[in-house]
Structures are given as C-alpha cells and as structure tokens.
Backbone as a chain_set.jsonl record, in Angstrom:
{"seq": "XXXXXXXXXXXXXXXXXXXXXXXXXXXXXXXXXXXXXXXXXXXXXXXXXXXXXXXXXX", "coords": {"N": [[0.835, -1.17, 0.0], [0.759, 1.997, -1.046], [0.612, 5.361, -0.327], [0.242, 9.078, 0.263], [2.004, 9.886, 2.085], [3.824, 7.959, 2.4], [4.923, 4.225, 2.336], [2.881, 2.167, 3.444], [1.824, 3.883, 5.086], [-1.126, 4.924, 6.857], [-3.717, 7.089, 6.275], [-4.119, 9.85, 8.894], [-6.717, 10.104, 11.227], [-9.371, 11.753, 12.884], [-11.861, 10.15, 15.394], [-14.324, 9.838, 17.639], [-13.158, 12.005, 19.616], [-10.1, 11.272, 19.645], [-6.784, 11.005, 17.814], [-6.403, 9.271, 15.212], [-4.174, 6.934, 13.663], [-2.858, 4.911, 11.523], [-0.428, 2.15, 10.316], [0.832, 0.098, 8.422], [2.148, -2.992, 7.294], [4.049, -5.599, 5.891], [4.029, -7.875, 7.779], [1.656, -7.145, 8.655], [-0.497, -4.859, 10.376], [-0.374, -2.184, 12.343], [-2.034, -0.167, 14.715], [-2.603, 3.395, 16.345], [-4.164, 5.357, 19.175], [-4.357, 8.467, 19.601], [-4.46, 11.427, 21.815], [-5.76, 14.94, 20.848], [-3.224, 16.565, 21.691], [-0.967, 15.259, 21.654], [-1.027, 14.459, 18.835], [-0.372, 16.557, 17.611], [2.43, 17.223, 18.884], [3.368, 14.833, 18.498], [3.401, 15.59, 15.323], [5.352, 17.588, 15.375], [7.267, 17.213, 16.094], [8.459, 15.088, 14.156], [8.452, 16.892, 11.778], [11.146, 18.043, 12.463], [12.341, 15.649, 12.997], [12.329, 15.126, 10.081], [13.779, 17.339, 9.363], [16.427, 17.116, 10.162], [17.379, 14.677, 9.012], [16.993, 15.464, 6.412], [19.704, 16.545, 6.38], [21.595, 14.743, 6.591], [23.775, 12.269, 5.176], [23.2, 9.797, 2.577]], "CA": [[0.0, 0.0, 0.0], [1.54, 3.108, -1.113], [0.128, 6.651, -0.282], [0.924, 10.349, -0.019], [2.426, 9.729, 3.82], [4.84, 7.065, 2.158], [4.152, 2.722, 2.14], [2.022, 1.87, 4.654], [1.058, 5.245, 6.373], [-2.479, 5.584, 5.968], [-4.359, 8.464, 6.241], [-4.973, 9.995, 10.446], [-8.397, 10.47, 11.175], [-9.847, 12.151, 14.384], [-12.991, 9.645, 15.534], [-14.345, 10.137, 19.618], [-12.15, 12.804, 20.367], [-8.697, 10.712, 19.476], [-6.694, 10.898, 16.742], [-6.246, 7.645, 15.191], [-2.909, 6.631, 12.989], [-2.428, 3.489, 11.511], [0.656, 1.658, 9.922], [1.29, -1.09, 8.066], [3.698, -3.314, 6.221], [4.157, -7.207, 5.355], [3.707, -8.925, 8.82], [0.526, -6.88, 9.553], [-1.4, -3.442, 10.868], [-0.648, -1.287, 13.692], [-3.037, 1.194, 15.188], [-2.47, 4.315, 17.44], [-5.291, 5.94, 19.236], [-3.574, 9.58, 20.123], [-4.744, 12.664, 21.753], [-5.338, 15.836, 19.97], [-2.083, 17.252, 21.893], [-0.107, 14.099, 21.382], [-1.296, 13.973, 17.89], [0.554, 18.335, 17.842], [3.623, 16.888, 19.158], [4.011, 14.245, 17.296], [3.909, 16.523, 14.054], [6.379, 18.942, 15.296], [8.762, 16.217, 15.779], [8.094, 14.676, 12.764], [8.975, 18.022, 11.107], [12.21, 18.177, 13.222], [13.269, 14.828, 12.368], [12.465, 14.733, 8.451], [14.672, 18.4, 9.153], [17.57, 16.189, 10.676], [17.299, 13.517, 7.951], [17.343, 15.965, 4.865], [21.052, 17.051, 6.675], [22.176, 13.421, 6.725], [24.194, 11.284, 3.564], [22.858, 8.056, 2.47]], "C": [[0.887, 1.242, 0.0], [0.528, 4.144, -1.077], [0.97, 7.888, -0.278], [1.687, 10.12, 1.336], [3.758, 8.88, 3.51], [4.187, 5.226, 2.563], [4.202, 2.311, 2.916], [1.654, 2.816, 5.372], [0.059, 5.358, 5.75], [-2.668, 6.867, 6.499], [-4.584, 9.014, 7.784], [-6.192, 10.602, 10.299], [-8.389, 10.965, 12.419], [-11.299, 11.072, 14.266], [-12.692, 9.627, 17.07], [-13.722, 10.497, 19.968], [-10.541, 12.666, 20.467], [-8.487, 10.663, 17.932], [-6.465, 9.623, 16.033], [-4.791, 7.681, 13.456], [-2.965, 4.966, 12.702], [-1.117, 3.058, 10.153], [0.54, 0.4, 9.721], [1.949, -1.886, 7.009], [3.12, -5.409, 6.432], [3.448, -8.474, 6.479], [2.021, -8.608, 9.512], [0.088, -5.414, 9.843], [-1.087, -3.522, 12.253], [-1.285, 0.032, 13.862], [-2.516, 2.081, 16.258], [-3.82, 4.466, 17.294], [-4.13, 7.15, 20.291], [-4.806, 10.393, 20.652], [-4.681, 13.837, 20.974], [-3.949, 16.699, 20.448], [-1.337, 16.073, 21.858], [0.068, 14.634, 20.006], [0.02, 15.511, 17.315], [1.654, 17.865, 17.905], [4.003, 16.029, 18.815], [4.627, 14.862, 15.68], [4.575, 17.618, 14.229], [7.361, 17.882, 14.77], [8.84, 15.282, 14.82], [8.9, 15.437, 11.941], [10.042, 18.044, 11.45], [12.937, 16.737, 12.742], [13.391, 14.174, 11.158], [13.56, 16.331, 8.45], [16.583, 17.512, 9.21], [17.949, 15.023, 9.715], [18.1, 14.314, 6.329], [19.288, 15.897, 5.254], [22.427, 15.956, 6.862], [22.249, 12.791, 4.876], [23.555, 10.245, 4.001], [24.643, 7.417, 2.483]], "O": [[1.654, 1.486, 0.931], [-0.477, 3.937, -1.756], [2.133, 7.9, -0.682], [2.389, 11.081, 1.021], [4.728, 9.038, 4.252], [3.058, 5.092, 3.037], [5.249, 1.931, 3.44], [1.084, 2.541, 6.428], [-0.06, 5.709, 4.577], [-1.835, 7.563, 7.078], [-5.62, 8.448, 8.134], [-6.589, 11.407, 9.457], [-7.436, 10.672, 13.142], [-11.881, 11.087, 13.181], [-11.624, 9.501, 17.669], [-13.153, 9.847, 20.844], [-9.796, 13.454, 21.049], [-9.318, 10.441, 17.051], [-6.308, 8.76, 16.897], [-4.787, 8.453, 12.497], [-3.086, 4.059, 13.525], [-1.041, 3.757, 9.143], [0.209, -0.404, 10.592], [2.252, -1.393, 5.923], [2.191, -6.047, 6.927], [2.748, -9.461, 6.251], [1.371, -9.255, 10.333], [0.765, -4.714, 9.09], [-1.325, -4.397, 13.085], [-1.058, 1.069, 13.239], [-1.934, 1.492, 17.168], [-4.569, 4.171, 16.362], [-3.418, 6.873, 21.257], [-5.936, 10.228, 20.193], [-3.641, 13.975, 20.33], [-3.538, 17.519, 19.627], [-0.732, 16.401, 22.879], [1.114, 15.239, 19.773], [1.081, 15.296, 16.73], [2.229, 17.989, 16.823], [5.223, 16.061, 18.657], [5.706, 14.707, 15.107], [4.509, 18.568, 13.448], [7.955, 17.69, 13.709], [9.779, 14.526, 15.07], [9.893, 14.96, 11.392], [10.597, 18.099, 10.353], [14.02, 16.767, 12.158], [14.072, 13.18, 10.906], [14.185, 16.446, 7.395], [17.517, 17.484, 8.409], [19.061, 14.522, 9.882], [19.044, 14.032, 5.591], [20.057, 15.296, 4.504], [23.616, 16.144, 7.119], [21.474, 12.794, 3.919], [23.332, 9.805, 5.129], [24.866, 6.207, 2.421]]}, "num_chains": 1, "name": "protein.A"}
C-alpha cells in the first residue's frame, strides 16, 4: 500500500475525540489511538526529524 504519507502510512483520522494513525507493512497493521495534543507533538517532531534527515548522507 503506497500513499501520499509514504508505504504503509495511511491516512490519520480524528474519531471520539482521538486521533487515530495506523501503519502497516508485510507482517501486519498497527493502530495508534492519540490525543489531539499528542497527535501536535508528534507533528512537530516529525517536522524536526524529516529536518535532521534531509542534513544526513545516504
């Protein structure tokens, strides 16, 4: 499964007040159920470590 997020990130949704994340690859599906301030601080640091990545050789 390939998307805009990269293969296996689906899409996050908010449903009952949590954000929901899910991931998956060959062996199977994993689910988060986040807070909406989790869900914030996850996407800083996200941003922060695709910043840290660009600045790194293969």
């Amino acid at each position: 499964m390939s998307g805009k997020y990269g293969d296996g990130v689906e899409e996050p949704y908010a449903f009952s007040g949590v954000v929901q994340v899910g991931v998956q690859d060959y062996d199977g599906r994993a689910r988060a159920s986040i807070s909406p301030d989790e869900a914030r601080l996850l996407g800083l640091r996200l941003i922060k470590a695709a910043d840290e990545a660009e600045g790194q050789e293969w």
